[in-house]
N, C-alpha and C positions, 0 to 999 in steps of 0.2 A: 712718242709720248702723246704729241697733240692727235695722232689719230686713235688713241686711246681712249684717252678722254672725251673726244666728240662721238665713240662708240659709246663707251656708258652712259655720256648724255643722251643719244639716241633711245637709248634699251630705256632711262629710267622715265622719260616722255611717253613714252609707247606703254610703260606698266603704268604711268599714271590714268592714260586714257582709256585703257581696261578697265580701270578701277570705275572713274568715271559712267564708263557704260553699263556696267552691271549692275542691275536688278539690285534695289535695295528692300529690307526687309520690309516685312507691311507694319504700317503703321496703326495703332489702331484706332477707330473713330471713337467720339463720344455722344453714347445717347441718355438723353433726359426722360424722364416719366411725363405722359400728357393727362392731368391731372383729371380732365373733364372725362376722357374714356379710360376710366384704372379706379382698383377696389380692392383696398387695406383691413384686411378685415378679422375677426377671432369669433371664433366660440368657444364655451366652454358649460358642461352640465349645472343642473339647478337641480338641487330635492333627487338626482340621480332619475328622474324621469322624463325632461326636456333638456333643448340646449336652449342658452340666450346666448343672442349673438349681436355684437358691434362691428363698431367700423372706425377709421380716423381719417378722417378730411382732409388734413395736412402732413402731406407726405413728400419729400426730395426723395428720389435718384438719382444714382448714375452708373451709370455702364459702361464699362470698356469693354470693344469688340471690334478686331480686326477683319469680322465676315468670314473667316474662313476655319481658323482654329478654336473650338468652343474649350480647351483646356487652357488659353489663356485670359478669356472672359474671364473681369474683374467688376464688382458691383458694392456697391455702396447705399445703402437707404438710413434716411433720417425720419422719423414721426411723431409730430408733434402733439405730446400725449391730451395737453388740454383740448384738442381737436375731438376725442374720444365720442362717441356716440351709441348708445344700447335706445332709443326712441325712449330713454324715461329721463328727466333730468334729476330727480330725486338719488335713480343708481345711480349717474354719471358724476353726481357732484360726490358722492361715496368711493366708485374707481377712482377718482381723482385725491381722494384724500391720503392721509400717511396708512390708512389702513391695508391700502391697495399701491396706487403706483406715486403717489406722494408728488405728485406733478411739482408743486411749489419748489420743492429742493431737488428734485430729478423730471427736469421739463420738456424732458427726448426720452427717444428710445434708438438704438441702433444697430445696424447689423453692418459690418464690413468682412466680403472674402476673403479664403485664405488659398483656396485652390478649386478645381474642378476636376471632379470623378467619376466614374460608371457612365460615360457619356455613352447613348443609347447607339445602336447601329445607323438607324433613320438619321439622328440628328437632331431630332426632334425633343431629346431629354438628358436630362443629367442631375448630377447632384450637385450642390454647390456647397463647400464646406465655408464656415466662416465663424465669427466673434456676432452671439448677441448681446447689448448691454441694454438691461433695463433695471432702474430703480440703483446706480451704481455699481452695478456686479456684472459681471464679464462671465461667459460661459459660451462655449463653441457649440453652434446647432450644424442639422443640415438642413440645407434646403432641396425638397424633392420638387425639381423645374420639369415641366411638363409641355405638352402644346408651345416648342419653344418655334417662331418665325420670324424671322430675317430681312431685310429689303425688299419688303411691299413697298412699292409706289403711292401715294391717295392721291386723288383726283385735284391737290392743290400742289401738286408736284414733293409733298414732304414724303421722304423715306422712312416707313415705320417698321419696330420690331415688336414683339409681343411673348407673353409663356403665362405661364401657371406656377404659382409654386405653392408649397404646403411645407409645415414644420410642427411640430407638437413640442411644448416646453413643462414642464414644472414650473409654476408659477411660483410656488412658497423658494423656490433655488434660489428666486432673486427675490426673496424677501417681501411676496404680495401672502401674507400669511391668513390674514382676517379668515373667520369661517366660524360658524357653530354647527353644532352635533344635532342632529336631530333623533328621536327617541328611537324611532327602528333603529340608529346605529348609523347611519349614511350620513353624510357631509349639505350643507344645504347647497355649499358653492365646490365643485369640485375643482380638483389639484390639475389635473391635466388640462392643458392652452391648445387649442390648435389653432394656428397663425395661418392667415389664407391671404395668399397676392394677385391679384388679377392686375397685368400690367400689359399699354399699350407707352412703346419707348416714340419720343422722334430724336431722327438721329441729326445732331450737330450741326450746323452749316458752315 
């Protein structure tokens, strides 16, 4: 019996330090947006014959990425809508009203992932499915990531990542309705959004 027992104590020390040695899943790091090189930005048509186009100043992310699996990249942005910018103050203080994105009572806007799909062959692209909320309504976009890059090094030893992304929304879906008619028949402010990211991440220390 006692050499029984000092056999499965054996056995169960030796599976412990198996366990021990092997390879644990990767963890994934976290990167933040570096605000001074990154650009938040929309267009959208006027009179049906130009685009005006802004931007928002104040912007959080964050990213999860393990480096090596881009279908479990996970991403997070916050933008803070009174940041808002088209170079007129007169428009901006109008987006800003309940006409538009009502900042006062809805003072963000947000987009959280829900998965990653069609990732490119290169590596280099994907789409990123997730929840936009602006103005208090929830509606799933995609985001088309582009120019996506990974652990570059900079010359202050920080690890950076960077992509592209693009999305187009219906803006009246969340409730930015305002518009007049104009006599041809065409919209003065048009319904289609397209939401543009230029992002450079550093990752986490």
């Amino acid at each position: 019996m006692t050499l029984i027992r000092t056999t499965l104590a054996v056995a169960a020390a030796a599976a412990l330090s198996l366990v021990s040695l092997a390879p644990s899943s990767a963890q994934a790091d976290t990167w933040t947006i570096d605000a001074a090189h990154s650009h938040v930005g929309f267009k959208v048509r006027h009179l049906a014959v130009s685009w005006v186009r802004g931007d928002f100043s104040k912007v959080e992310a964050t990213i999860d990425y393990d480096g090596k699996d881009l279908t479990k990249l996970s991403a997070e942005v916050t933008i803070d809508i009174a940041s808002i910018s088209t170079e007129n103050s007169k428009r901006d203080e109008h987006l800003k009203s309940p006409d538009f994105f009502d900042a006062a009572n809805h003072p963000t806007m947000t987009f959280k992932s829900k998965k990653v799909v069609n990732v490119g062959a290169d590596g280099t692209s994907f789409d990123l499915v997730g929840d936009l909320t602006m103005r208090g309504t929830t509606k799933e976009v995609t985001l088309n990531v582009t120019d996506w890059v990974s652990g570059v090094v900079d010359p202050w030893g920080n690890t950076k990542s960077g992509a592209t992304a693009k999305t187009t929304v219906n803006r009246t879906e969340y409730g930015l309705e305002w518009n007049n008619v104009l006599e041809t028949g065409g919209l003065v402010v048009g319904e289609d959004v397209t939401i543009e990211l230029e992002l450079e991440l550093n990752k986490s220390k």
